[in-house]
N, C-alpha and C positions, 0 to 999 in steps of 0.2 A: 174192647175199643169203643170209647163212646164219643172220641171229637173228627166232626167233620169238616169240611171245607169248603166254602163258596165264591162267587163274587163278589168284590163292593158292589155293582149294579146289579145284581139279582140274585136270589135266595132257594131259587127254585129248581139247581141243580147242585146238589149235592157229590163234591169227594171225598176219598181218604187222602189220608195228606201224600202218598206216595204216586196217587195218581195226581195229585197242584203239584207236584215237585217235577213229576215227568213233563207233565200239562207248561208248567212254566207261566203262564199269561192265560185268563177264563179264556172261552170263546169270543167273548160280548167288549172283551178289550181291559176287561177288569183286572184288579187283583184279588188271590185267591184268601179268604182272610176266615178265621173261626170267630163261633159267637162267645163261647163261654170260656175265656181267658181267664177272668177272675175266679172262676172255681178252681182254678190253679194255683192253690197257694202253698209257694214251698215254706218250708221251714225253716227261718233263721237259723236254728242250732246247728241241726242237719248241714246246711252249706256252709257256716263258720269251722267247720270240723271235717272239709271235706278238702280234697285237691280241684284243680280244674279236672283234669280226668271225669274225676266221681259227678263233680257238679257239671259239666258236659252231659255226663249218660244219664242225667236226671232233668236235666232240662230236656232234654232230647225226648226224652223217654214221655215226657210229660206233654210238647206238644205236639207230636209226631206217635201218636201212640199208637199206631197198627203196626209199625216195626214190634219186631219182638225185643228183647230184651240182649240176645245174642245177636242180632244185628246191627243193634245201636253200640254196647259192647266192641264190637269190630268196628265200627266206622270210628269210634274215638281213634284205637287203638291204632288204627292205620292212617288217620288224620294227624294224630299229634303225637306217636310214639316216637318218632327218631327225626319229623323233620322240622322241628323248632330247637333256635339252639341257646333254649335254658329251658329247664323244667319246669319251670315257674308258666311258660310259654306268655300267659299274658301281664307280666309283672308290674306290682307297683311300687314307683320310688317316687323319693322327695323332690319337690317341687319351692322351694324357699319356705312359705309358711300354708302351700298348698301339696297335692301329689299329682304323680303323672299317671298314668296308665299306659305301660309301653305295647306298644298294636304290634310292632313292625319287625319280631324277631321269628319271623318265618320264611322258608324259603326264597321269596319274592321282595323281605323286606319290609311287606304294607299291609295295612291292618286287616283289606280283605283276605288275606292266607287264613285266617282263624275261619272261616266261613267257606271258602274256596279250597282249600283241602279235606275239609267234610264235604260239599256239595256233590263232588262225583261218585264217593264212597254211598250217600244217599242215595243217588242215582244206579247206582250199578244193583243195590238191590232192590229198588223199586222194579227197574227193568227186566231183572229174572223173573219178574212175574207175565212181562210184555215180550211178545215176539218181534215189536217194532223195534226199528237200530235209531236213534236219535241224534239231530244234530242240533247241537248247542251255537243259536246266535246271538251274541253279544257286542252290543255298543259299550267302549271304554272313552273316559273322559283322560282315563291315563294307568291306574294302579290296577280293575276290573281284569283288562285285557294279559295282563301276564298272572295274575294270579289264575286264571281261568286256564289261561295255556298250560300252565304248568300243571293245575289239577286234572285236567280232562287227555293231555295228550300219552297214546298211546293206552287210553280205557277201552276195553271191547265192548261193540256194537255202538260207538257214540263219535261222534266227531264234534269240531268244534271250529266256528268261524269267527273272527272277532275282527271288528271297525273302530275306526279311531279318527280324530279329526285329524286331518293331516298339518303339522306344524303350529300346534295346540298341545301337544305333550312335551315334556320334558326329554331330553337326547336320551337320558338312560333308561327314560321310560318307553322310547319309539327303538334300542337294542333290546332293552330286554324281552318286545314282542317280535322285533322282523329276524331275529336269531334261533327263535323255538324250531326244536327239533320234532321231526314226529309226521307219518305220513298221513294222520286223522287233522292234521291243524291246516289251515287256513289263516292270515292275515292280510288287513287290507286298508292304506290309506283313504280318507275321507274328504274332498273338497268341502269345507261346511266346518261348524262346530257342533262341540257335544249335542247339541238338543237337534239340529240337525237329523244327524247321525241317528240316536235315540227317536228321534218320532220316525223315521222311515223304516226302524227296526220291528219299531208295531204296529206298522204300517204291513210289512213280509209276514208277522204273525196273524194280520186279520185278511191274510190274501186266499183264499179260497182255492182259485185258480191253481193257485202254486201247492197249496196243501193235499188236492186232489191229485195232481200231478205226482207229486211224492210219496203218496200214497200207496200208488201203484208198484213205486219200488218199497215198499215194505218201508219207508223213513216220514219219522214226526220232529217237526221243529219243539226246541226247548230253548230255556233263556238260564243264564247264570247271573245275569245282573241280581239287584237287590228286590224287583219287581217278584221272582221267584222266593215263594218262602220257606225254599231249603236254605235260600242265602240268611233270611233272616234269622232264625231261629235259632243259629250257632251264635249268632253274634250277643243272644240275649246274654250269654252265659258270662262270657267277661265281665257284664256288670255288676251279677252276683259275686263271682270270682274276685271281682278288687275289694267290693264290699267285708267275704268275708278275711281278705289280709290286713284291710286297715284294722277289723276288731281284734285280728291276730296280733297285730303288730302294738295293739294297746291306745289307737286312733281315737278311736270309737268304741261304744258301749253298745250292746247289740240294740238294735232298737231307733238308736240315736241314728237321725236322717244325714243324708249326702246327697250333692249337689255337684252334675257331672257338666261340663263345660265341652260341645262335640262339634269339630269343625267340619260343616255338613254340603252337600249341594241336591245330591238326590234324596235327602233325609231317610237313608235307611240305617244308619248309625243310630240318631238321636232315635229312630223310632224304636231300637230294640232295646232301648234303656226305659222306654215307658212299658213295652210291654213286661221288661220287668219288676216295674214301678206296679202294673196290676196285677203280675203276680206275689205281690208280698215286698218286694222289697223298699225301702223308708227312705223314695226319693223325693225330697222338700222342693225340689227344681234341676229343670232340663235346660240347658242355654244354648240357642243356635247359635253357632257362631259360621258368618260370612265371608267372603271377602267382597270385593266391590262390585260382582253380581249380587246382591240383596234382598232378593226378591221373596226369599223368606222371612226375612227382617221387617220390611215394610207388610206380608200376609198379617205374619203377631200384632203387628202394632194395631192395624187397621182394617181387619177381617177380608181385604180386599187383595184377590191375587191375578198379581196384572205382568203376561209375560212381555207387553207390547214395551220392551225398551231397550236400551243399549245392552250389548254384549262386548263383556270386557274379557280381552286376555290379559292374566294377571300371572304373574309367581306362583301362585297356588293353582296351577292347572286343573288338577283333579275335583275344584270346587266350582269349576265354570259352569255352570248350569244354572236354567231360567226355567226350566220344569221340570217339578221335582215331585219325579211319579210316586214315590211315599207315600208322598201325605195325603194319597187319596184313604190308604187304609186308618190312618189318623183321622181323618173325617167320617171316614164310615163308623169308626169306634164312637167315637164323642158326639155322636148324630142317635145313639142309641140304634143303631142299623137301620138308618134310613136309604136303602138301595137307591131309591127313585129320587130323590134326591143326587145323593154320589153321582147318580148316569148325569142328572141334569147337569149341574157345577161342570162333570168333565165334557161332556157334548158343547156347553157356553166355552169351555177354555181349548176345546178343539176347533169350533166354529170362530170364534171371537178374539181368543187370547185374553179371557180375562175371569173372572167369576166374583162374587160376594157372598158369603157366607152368612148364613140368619146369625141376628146378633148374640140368640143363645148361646150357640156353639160358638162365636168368637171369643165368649166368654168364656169355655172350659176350656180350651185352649191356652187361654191368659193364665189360667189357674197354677199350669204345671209347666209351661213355656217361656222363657223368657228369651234374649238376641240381643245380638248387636255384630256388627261389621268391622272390618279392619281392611284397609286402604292399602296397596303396596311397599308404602314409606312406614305407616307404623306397622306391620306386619315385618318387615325386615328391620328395625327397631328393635321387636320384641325378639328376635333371633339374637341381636347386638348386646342388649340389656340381660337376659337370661343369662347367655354364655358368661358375659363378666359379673353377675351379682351370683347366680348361681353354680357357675361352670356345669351347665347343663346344657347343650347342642342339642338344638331343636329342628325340625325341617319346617317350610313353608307355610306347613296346614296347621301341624301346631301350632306355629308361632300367632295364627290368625285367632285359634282360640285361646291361647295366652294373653293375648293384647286382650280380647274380650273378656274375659274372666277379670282381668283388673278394672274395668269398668263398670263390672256389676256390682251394686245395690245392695248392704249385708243380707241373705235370707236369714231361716231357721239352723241351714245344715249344721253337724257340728266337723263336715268335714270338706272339702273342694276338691275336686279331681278332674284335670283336661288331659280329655285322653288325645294322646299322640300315635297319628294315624302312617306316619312314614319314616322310615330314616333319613338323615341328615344329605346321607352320600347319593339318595336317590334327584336332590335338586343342590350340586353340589358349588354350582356357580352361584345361584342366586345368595346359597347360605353361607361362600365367603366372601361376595361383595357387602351382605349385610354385617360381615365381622369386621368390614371398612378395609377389602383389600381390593385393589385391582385386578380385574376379571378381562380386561380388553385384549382379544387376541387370542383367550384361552380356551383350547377346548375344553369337555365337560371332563374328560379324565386329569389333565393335566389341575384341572381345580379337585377334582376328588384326592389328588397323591397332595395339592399345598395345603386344602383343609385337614387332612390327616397330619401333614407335618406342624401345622400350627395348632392344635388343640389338641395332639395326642391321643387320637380318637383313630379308631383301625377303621375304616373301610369294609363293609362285609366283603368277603370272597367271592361271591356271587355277581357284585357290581361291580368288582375292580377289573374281575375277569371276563369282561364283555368286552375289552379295549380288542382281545385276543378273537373273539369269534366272530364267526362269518355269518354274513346278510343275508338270509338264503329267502325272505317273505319280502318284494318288492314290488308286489300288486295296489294298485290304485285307482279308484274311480269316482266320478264324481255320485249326487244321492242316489239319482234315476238307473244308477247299472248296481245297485248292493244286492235288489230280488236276483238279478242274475248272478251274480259272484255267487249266494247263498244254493242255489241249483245245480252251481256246478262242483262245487265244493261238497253237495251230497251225495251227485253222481261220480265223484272222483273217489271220496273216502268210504262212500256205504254202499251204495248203489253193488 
């Protein structure tokens, strides 16, 4: 084992990555991030000639390397052996004269299950080596919160709490959390939105008080968000994984760059496509794509990241956020590891709400980053437009990076891929009013059975069959009572 793990803001405590994956969040409020990514370079052949499986345990393997080889091994296998339902698990099809990259064919639907069905499995052997029982707290913007339920409920020695903005998710995204079964789960409305919810979350992580308290009962807080980089790490692989089916499929020539389109808000999507981009792989260009919170749009163009503005609730729920914990490890990277820096930028954007970034690094950033946004109308547009030019049904977040991909700029690549992060049935109002049908009046299931009957598109099982289940998570609070919920939710399931 030679990679270890640190803070963006300081260098001078050293993990192995199974101790950042338990850890969740540094002490110092940072993310846990390695130095020597680029000594990582996989081999084109190698992953043109592999399945996801294979290139799973190899990217695994590679940045997670104190696992052993039979532990990584198993966590594929129990990750992605029976509960995605194609083998292909993260597939790419055609996209008119672009491709798609389908995220959403896992349990939950959404593109976090590739990430969030590994994360407990990582956990659980990390933890054989800890006598401590952990509980997992997470802020969801809307998809986070069930993919996490679903991985972590009912793992031994671990629980899991998760918050959500109350009436800011989507209907079948607020059943498919307040329905979880499982006496280690917790769920909880949130007065506030995402970012909200998100800074009081690392607010309970940097509480001392509370950590000592829990202590005592043998329990450590963890996070499943993307902030954790057991969530990132999984997600690199997909992007090799499409790369090598378009050479498969005769797209591309190995070698010949691609250019991924990733509709983003906390940017740990777009970030796991660079980190693949420094390990080897021939990505000509990253594109943020927004919706009309933009406040990553406006960082790229103009080095300057300023959350003091309006918050929009939009159609794309899952994309509502105004800080977007990420890209603090994007900044650490492209800063050449300037820690003392990172602390600074985030202490001015916790103290201020804003920062400026030295004009160098605006500059490398510009290099491999490109953006742009999509407005409610043309984002349900591009849901309109697809379906009829492509007969392809897209959900929300797609459709934001659809519209943005046609308004970029030819690059180099010699291939375009927007990856699609949900299914259609998961926002199934917004994506038949955008087919130009009447929605007034309709609940959200009564629109999932007319979109099914108009496009010919099944409904996964999983979402249809929520109309049937029972609400059993009907806890709510405003920011100021979450440290509490989280206290008691340890003392209920671990304690």
């Amino acid at each position: 084992m030679n990679t270890f793990y640190h803070s963006t803001r300081s260098n001078e405590q050293l993990v192995t990555s199974k101790q950042a994956i338990l850890t969740g969040i540094a002490p110092d409020g940072g993310l846990y991030v390695c130095d020597d990514i680029t000594s990582h370079q996989l081999d084109l052949n190698t992953i043109c000639n592999q399945t996801f499986m294979e290139t799973s345990r190899l990217v695994l393997s590679t940045l997670l390397d104190d696992y052993t080889s039979e532990e990584i091994a198993a966590c594929v296998e129990e990750a992605y052996g029976s509960s995605f339902d194609t083998p292909a698990i993260t597939p790419v099809t055609p996209l008119g004269n672009d491709w798609l990259l389908e995220l959403y064919h896992g349990p939950t639907c959404a593109f976090k299950d590739v990430a969030l069905q590994m994360l407990p499995r990582l956990m659980s052997k990390a933890h054989a080596q800890s006598d401590q029982n952990i509980m997992i707290v997470t802020a969801t913007s809307g998809d986070t919160g069930k993919a996490a339920l679903a991985g972590f409920a009912g793992v031994p020695g671990t629980g899991i709490c998760v918050f959500y903005p109350e009436g800011k998710v989507s209907d079948v995204q607020r059943l498919q959390m307040v329905t979880q079964t499982g006496s280690n789960v917790e769920v909880c409305a949130v007065s506030g939105n995402f970012d909200d919810v998100q800074t009081e979350v690392k607010h309970i992580f940097a509480d001392k008080n509370l950590a000592g308290r829990l202590h005592t009962s043998n329990i450590a807080l963890s996070s499943a968000n993307s902030i954790n980089i057991g969530r990132l790490v999984p997600q690199v692989v997909y992007y090799f994984d499409a790369y090598a089916q378009l050479v498969r499929s005769g797209t591309l020539k190995k070698g010949e760059s691609v250019e991924f389109c990733v509709p983003t808000g906390n940017f740990g999507d777009v970030l796991a496509g660079y980190y693949a981009k420094l390990m080897g792989l021939p990505v000509a260009r990253l594109v943020v794509a927004s919706n009309s919170n933009d406040v990553l749009c406006d960082f790229i163009e103009s080095g300057v990241y300023d959350r003091r503005r309006p918050f929009y609730t939009t159609i794309s729920p899952s994309m509502d956020i105004l800080v977007s914990s990420n890209l603090e490890r994007l900044l650490y990277l492209l800063s050449d590891g300037d820690c003392e820096l990172i602390a600074s930028l985030m202490k001015q954007l916790s103290e201020e709400g804003h920062y400026t970034v030295p004009r160098a690094l605006h500059e490398r950033i510009r290099e491999t980053f490109s953006y742009g946004h999509a407005t409610d109308e043309e984002t349900s547009k591009a849901i309109h437009t697809t379906w009829e030019q492509n007969h392809v049904l897209i959900d929300t977040h797609t459709a934001v990076a659809k519209h943005v991909l046609a308004q970029q700029q030819p690059s180099d690549a010699a291939a375009r891929v927007c990856l699609s992060t949900a299914s259609p049935f998961k926002f199934p109002a917004d994506v038949l009013a955008a087919l130009g049908e009447d929605i007034t009046g309709l609940d959200g299931f009564t629109c999932m059975d007319r979109l099914s009957e108009l496009t010919g598109a099944q409904a996964p099982r999983q979402l249809s069959e929520l109309r049937d289940a029972e609400v059993i998570r009907n806890a709510s609070c405003d920011v100021s009572g979450m440290s509490e919920i989280v206290e008691n939710a340890c003392m209920r399931c671990l304690a």
